[in-house]
N, C-alpha and C positions, 0 to 999 in steps of 0.2 A: 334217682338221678335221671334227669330225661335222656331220653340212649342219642337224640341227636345233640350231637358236641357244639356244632357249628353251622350257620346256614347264611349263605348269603345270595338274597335274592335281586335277580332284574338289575345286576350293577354294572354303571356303564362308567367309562372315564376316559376325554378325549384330550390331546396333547396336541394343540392348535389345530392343522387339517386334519390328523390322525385320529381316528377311531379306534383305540387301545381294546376297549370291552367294549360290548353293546350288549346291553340286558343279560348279560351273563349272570349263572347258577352255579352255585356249588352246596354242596348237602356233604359233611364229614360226623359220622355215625361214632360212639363210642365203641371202644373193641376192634373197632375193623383199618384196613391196611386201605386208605385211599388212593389212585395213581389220578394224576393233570398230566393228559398228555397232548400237543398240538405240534405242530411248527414252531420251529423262530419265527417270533413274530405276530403267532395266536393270540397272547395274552396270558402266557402262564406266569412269566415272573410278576406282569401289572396284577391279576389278580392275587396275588398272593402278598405283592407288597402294599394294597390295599388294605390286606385282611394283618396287615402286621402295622399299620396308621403311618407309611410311611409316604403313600400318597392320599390323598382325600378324593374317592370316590364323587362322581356328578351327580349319580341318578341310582336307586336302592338302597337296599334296607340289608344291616345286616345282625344276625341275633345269635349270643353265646347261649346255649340251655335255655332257647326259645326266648330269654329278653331279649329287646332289640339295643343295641349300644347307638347313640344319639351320634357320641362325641368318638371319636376312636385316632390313638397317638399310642406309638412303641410301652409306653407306662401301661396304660389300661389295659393294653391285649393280653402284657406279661401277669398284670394281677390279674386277669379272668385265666390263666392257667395255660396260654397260649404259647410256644417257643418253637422257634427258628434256627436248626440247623445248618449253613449257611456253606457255600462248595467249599471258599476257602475257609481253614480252617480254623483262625481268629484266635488262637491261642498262643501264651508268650512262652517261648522257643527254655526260657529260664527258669519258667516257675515249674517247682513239683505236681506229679500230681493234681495230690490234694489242696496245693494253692488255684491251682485252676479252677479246680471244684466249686469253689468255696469263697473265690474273689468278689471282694465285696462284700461278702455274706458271711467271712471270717468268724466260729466264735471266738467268745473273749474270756478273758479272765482277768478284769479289772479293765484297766489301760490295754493293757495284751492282748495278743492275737494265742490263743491256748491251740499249740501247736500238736499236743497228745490227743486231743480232743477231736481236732479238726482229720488227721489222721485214721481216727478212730471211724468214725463216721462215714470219712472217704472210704475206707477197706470195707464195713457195712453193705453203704452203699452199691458198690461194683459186683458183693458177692450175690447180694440178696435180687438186684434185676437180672445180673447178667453170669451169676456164678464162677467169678475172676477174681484169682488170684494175683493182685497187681499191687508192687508195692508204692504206697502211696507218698512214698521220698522219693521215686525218681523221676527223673526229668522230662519235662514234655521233649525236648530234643531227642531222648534216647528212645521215644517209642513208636512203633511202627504206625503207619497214614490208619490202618484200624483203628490202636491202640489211642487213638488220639482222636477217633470221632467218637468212639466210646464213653471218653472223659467228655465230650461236648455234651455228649447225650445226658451223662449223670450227672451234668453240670447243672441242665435242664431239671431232670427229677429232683435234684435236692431243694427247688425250688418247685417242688410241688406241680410238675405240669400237666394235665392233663390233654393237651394235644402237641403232638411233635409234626413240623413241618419240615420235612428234608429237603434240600433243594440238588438236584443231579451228587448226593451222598456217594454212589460208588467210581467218579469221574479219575480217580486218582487208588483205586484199590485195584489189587490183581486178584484174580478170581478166587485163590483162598481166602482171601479176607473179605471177598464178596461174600461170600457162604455164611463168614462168621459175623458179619453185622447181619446179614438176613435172619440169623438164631436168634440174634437180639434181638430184634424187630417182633420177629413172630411171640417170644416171650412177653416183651412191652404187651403185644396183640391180648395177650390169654389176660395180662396185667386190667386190663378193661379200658389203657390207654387210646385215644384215636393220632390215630398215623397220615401224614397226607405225605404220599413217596415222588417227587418228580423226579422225573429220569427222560432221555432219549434212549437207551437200553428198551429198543421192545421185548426181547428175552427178560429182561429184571420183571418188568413191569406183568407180563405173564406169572411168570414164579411168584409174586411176591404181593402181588394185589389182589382184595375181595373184590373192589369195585372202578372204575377210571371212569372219570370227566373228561371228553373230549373236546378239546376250545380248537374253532377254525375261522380266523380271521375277526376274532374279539367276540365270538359267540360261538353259546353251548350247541354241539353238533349229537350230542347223547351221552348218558350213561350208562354203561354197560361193563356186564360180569367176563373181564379178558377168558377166562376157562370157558363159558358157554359160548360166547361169538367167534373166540380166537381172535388171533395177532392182525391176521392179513383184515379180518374187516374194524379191527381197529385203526390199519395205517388206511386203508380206504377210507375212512369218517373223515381221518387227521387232514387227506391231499385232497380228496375229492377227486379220486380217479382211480383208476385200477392199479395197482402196482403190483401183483402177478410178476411182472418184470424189472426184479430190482435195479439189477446190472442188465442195461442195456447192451445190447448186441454191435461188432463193428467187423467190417471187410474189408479191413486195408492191406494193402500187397507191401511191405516195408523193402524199405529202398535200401542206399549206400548208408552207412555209416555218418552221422551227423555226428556223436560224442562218442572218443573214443580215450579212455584210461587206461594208463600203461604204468603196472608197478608203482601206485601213487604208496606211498607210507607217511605216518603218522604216529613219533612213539607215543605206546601207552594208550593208543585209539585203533589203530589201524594199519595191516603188512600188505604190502606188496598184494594190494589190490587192483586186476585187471576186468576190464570189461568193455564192450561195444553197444551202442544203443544207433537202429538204424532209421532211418527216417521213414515215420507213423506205427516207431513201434513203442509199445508202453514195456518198461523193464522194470521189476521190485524189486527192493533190497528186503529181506526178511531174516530180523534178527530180534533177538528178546532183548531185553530191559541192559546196556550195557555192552552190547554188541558191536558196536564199533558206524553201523549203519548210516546212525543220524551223524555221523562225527564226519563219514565218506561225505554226503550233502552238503555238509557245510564247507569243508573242504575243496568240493568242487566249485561253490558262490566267494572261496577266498573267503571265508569267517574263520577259515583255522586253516592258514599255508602247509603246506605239506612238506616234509622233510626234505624227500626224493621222489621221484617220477614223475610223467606227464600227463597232460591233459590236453587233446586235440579237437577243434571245433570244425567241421567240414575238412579234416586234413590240414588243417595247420594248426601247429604245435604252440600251449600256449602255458604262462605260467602265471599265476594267479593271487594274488596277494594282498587282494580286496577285493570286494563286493563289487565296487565303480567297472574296476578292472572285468570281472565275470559281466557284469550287464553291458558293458560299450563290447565285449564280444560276445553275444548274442544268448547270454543265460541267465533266465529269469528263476525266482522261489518263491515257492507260496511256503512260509515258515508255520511252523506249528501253535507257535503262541501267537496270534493272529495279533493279540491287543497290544503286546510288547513289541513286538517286529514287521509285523505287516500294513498297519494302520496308523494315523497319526489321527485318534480320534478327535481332537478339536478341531480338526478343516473338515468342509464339507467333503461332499461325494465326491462332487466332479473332480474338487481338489487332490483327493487321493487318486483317482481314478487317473488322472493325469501329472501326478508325479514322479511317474518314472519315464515319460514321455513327452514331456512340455518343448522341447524341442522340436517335433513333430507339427505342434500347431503354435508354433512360434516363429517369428520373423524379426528381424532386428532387435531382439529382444523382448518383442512386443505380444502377448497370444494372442491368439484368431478366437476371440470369443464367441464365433458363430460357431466354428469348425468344432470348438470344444464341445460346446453345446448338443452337436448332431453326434461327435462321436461319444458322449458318456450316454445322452439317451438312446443309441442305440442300443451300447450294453448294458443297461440298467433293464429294456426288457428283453434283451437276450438270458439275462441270469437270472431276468423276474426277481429284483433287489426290491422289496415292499417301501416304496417313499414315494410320497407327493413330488418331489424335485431333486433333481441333483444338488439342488443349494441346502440339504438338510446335512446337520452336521453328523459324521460318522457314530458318538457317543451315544446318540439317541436311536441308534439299528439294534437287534437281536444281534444274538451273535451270531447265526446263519448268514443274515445280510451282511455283517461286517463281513464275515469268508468271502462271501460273493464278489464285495468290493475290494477284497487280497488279488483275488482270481481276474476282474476286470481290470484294474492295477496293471496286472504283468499283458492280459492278452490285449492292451493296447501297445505296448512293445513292439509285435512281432518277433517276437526272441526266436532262436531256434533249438533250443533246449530249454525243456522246462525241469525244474525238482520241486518234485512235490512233498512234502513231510506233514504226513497228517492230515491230508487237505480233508477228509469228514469231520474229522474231532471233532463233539461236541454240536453237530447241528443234527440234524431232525430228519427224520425217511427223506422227506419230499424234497427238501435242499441236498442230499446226500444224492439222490438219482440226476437234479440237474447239474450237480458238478461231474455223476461220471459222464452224463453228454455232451460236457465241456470237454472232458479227457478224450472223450471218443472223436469231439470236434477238430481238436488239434493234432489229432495223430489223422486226421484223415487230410489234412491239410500240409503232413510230411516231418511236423516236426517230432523231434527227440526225449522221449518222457521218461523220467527215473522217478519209482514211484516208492516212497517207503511211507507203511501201515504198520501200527500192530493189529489191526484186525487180519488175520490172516485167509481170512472166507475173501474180506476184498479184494487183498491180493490173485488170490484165487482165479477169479472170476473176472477183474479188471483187466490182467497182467498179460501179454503175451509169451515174457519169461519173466522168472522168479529164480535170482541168486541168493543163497542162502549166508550170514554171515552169521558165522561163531569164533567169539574171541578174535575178532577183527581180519580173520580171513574166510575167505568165498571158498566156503567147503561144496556147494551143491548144485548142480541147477536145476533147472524142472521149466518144462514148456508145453503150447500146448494143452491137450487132453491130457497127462500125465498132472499138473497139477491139479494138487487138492490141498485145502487147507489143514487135515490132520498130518501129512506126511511133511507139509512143512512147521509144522509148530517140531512135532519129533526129530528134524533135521538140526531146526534152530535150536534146540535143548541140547542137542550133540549127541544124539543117536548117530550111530555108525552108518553110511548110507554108500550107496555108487556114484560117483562125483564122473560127472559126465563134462570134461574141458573144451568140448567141441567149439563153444563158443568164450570163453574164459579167456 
């Protein structure tokens, strides 16, 4: 078997002004673990959805086990042994198992679907790649985000694959189950499978890769062993710049009180939480999976009215009980699912960009399509949003750029408190450093930033203070040089700590 799996040479593919790929390479070796890593916006999903015939490449060639495929469409890639692991996780919430496994591909026994059989095979299967004991009756609802990329994967092998493409696989596992697909991975690895892993995880990508393709703006920028070169001059290839300084530095002297909570509650979310955010200062909420944190956010944007207590905007007291209501008094959110809540992917940029603000460059009803005009391109390259025009529709950005366009959104407002929930998720080093210079921006400009991560290093480093929340109340604080990200992941687990009220 020739040891390279996959090659695809000099392929370009452009999407009217946009330049997706330009002579871009990839080379996926049998046996070894490959990482694509770039920006939103490089080319990693066009290449890959390329190599899965989902778009037709302009310009290159590309060849499974050295023949070149002419014609290439979702059928052919999967009969040359190719499969696509995909973020979401595409499986029906009802079937067993081994109906997962096996859909489509069901044996039979006559007319019948032979249900012992198929069974049998499924439990086979699981023990012999992945050494799991998993009964093949039960439900894909009842199993964990692992337990269920697992069946993707073996869904994959019982179809014979010999390369597995993952697309950002661990966006939705918590670090033990991170561990436990890497064992499978590395196993597949020894199996003489080839592996292609994308991820924005530069840590994954380190652990768990022989080899990375770096793509920078639709072209190969190199490929290189992450163990010999290390991280940092990988995210250097990725930005084209130094990033030595991930977190950016800020020097602002924080003022009065711009958002100030008093005793807000929430049954079953959240107790008698208090807090101050003063103007140019960034405050964290840091809490794990169920913490009550994202719940306080939303509560304070009016997505989830609060039972009892207050919410004060610059000293007046307010009560909140929609969204409309939080923005007409001066509080903006960049929400964490960017595509469900932040974005109305079918309008263009500028149209996003200006709908929470059209009144601004509106007159009798009528917009200022000049005004517009000057204010979306100056934030397009203030946030460096990769597009030919503000006229390009949102659905056609990376997800980075979509964030960017959340972030542009709110800071045409003016708002005077921001909540941020997640604002990195899911984009890439170099969009990740220009949104903390956006945080940095607007805290230097005086307003009020509530910032909640589960990265807890972010926090870290971001935060001027970090309140810790467990079981829906503000057990901690930490400010300052005293914060560090291990003492608050141990706080947020409910280690026993000294709870400092000074500012509570």
């Amino acid at each position: 078997m020739n040891s390279v799996a996959v090659e695809m040479r000099d392929v370009s593919k452009v999407f009217g002004p946009v330049k997706a790929l330009n002579q871009a390479s990839l080379t996926i070796e049998y046996g070894t673990i490959h990482g694509v890593v770039g920006q939103n916006g490089a080319g990693k999903s066009t290449i890959i959805k390329v190599l899965a015939g989902i778009y037709r490449h302009d310009e290159g060639s590309i060849f499974v086990e050295g023949k070149e495929l002419k014609s290439i469409t979702p059928k052919i890639i999967e009969k040359c042994g190719i499969h696509f692991i995909h973020q979401d996780r595409l499986l029906v919430s009802t079937a067993t198992v081994a109906e997962a496994i096996f859909l489509r591909n069901e044996p039979t026994f006559g007319p019948f679907i032979n249900h012992r059989k198929m069974n049998a095979q499924a439990t086979e299967l699981l023990q012999r790649y992945f050494d799991l004991e998993l009964d093949p009756t039960t439900l894909i609802t009842d199993l964990s985000t692992a337990q269920q990329k697992i069946v993707q994967i073996t869904r994959s092998l019982s179809q014979n694959a010999k390369v597995l493409v993952l697309d950002e696989p661990t966006a939705a596992l918590v670090t033990k189950e991170v561990e436990s697909l890497f064992t499978v991975l590395r196993r597949l690895k020894e199996e003489g499978i080839a592996i292609v892993f994308i991820s924005h995880y530069m840590s994954e990508i380190e652990s768990i890769c022989d080899t990375v393709t770096v793509l920078r703006n639709g072209e190969n920028v190199g490929q290189v062993s992450p163990k010999e070169v290390g991280i940092e001059k990988i995210v250097t290839m990725m930005t084209n710049r130094d990033t030595s300084e991930m977190y950016p530095r800020r020097n602002v002297e924080v003022g009065a009180p711009v958002l100030e909570v008093d005793n807000l509650s929430l049954a079953s979310h959240f107790d008698s939480v208090s807090f101050q955010v003063g103007a140019g200062e960034v405050v964290g909420l840091a809490g794990l999976l169920g913490s009550g944190d994202k719940e306080v956010l939303q509560s304070l944007f009016g997505l989830l009215p609060p039972d009892s207590g207050t919410v004060s905007i610059d000293g007046t007291s307010h009560k909140f009980r929609s969204p409309v209501n939080a923005v007409e008094n001066g509080i903006a959110m960049i929400p964490e699912d960017r595509r469900a809540h932040g974005v109305a992917v079918n309008l263009s940029i500028a149209e996003n960009i200006t709908l929470a603000s059209v009144d601004k460059i509106s007159k009798r009803g009528f917009v200022n399509r000049q005004e517009e005009i000057e204010s979306v391109d100056a934030l397009i390259e203030e946030l460096g949003v990769k597009t030919p025009s503000g006229d390009m529709l949102v659905r056609n950005l990376s997800g980075g750029n979509q964030q960017k366009v959340v972030v542009a959104k709110w800071l045409s407002c003016d708002s005077r408190v921001y909540l941020l929930d997640e604002p990195t998720v899911a984009v890439d080093v170099g969009s990740k450093i220009e949104i903390y210079g956006l945080i940095n921006r607007l805290a230097a400009e005086g307003k009020g930033i509530v910032f909640v991560s589960s990265d807890f290093e972010e926090l870290a480093e971001m935060c001027d203070r970090v309140l810790v929340i467990y079981k829906g109340e503000i057990i901690g604080e930490y400010e300052g040089s005293s914060i560090n990200s291990e003492q608050l992941l141990a706080a947020a687990s409910g280690k026993k700590i000294t709870i400092n009220r000074s500012a509570v």
